[in-house]
C-alpha positions as semicolon CSV with decimal commas, in nm:
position;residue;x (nm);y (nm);z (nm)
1;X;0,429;5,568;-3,801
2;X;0,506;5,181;-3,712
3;X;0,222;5,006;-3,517
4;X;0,375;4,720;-3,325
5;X;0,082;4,443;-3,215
6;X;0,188;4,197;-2,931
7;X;-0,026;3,851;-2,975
8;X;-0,020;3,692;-2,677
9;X;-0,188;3,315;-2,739
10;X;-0,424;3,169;-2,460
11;X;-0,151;2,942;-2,285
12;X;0,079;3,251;-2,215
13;X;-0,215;3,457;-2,127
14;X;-0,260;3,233;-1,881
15;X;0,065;3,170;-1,709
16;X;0,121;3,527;-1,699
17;X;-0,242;3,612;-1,473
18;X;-0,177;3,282;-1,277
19;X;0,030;3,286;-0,988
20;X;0,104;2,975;-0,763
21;X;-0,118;3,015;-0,452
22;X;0,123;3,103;-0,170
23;X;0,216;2,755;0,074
24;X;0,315;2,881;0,447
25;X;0,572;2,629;0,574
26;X;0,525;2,337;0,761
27;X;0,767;2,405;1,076
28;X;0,850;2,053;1,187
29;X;0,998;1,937;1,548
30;X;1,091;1,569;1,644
31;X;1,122;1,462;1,918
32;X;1,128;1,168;2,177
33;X;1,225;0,910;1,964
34;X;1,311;0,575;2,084
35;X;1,335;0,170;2,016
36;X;1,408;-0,137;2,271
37;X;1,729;-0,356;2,250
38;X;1,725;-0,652;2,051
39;X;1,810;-0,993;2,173
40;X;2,155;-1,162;2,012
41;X;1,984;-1,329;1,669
42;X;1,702;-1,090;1,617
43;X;1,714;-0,923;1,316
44;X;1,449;-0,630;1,357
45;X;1,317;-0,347;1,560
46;X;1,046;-0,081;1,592
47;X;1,106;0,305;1,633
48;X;0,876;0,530;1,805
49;X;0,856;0,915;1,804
50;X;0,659;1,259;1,808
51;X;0,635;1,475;1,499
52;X;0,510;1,799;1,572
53;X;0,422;2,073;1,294
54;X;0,426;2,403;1,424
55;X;0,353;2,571;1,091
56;X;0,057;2,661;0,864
57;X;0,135;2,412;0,595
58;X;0,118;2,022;0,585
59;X;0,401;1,792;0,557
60;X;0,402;1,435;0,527
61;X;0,660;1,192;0,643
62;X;0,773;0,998;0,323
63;X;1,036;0,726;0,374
64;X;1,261;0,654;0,662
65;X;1,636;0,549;0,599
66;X;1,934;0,376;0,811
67;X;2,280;0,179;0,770
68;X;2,123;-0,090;1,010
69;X;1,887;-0,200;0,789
70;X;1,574;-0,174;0,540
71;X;1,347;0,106;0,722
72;X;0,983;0,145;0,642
73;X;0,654;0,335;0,816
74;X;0,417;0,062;0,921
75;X;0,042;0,112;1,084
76;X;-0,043;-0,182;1,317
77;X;-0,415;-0,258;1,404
78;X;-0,604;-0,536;1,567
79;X;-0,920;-0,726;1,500
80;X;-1,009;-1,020;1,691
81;X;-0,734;-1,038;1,865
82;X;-0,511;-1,064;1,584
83;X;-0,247;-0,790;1,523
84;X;-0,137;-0,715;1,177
85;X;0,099;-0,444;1,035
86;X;0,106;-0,293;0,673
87;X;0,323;-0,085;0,500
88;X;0,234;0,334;0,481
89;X;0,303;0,339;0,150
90;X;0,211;0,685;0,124
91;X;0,395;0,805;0,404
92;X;0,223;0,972;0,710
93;X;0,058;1,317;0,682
94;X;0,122;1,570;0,934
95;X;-0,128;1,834;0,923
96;X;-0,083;2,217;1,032
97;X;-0,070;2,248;1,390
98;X;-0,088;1,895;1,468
99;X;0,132;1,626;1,704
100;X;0,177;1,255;1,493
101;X;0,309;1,002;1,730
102;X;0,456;0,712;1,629
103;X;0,402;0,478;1,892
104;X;0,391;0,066;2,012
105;X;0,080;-0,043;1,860
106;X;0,025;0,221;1,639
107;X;0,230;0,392;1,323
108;X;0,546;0,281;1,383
109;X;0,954;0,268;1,185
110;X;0,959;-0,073;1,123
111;X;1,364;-0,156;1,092
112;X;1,445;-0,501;0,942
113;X;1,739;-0,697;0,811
114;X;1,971;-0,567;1,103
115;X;2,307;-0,795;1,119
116;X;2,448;-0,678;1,458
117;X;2,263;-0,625;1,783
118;X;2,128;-0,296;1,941
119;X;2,204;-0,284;2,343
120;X;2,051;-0,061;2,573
121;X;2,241;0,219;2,597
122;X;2,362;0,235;2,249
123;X;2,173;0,498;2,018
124;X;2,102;0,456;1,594
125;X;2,068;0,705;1,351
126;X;1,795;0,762;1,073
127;X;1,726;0,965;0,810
128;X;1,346;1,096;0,832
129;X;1,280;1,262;0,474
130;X;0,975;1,494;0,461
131;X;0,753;1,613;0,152
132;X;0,802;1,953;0,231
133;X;1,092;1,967;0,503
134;X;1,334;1,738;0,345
135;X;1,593;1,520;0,511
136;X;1,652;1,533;0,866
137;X;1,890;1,295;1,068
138;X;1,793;1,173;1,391
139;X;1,970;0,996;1,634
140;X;1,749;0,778;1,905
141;X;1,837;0,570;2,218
142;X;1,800;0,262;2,248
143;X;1,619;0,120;2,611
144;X;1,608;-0,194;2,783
145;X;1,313;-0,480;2,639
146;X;1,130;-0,401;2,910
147;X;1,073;-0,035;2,865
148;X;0,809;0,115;2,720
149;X;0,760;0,505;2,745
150;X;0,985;0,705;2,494
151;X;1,287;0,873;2,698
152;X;1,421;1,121;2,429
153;X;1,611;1,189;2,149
154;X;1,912;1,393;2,025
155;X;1,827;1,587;1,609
């Protein structure tokens, strides 16, 4: 009779009785996006909008992309009455079950380097890409310099 032995070495042992632990989804919504006109000569413009995530997992918003320009996530803040913005290099997180809103004086798309000019009326497209959720395109409106609540947005 043949006895067959099986050796199974420590780092096999171990992938075998591991399993990855099980991530639920993030479920992500956007929505209400927006950014004023710009004036003939200016070259840049913010974006605001809501990220929801409706699922059980987090997410985080990585990098922002668009033919009018570079596109980057920026935080403002303000200490004695000075404003200053710096780059989210790390993206914005968007927890389970939580609303992220991007918003004038707050997190923000910072778009700069544009060469024509964006009219009210008009609309511009991005690319939002996501940890988890990957690319989505948007498309948001652009409103008159004067507004300043977010009036919607078409995914």
């Amino acid at each position: 009779m043949i006895r067959r032995t099986c050796i199974v070495g420590p780092m096999a042992l171990a992938l075998l009785s591991c399993s990855a632990p099980h991530q639920r989804p993030a479920d992500i919504i956007v929505s209400n996006g927006w950014t004023r006109e710009i004036a003939p000569g200016q070259s840049a413009a913010a974006v605001y909008l809501t990220i929801a995530n409706k699922g059980e997992g987090s997410d985080r918003l990585l990098n922002v992309e668009s033919a009018l320009g570079e596109a980057s996530l920026h935080s403002t803040s303000s200490a004695e009455g000075v404003a200053r913005m710096r780059p989210l290099k790390d993206g914005v997180e968007i927890a389970p079950g939580s609303i992220v809103e991007l918003r004038p004086g707050g997190t923000h798309i910072m778009l700069t380097g544009i060469q024509r000019r964006i009219a009210a009326g008009q609309s511009i497209e991005l690319t939002l890409s996501f940890e988890r959720s990957g690319k989505r395109p948007i498309t948001v409106p652009v409103v008159s310099a004067g507004a300043d609540a977010h009036s919607g947005m078409s995914m």
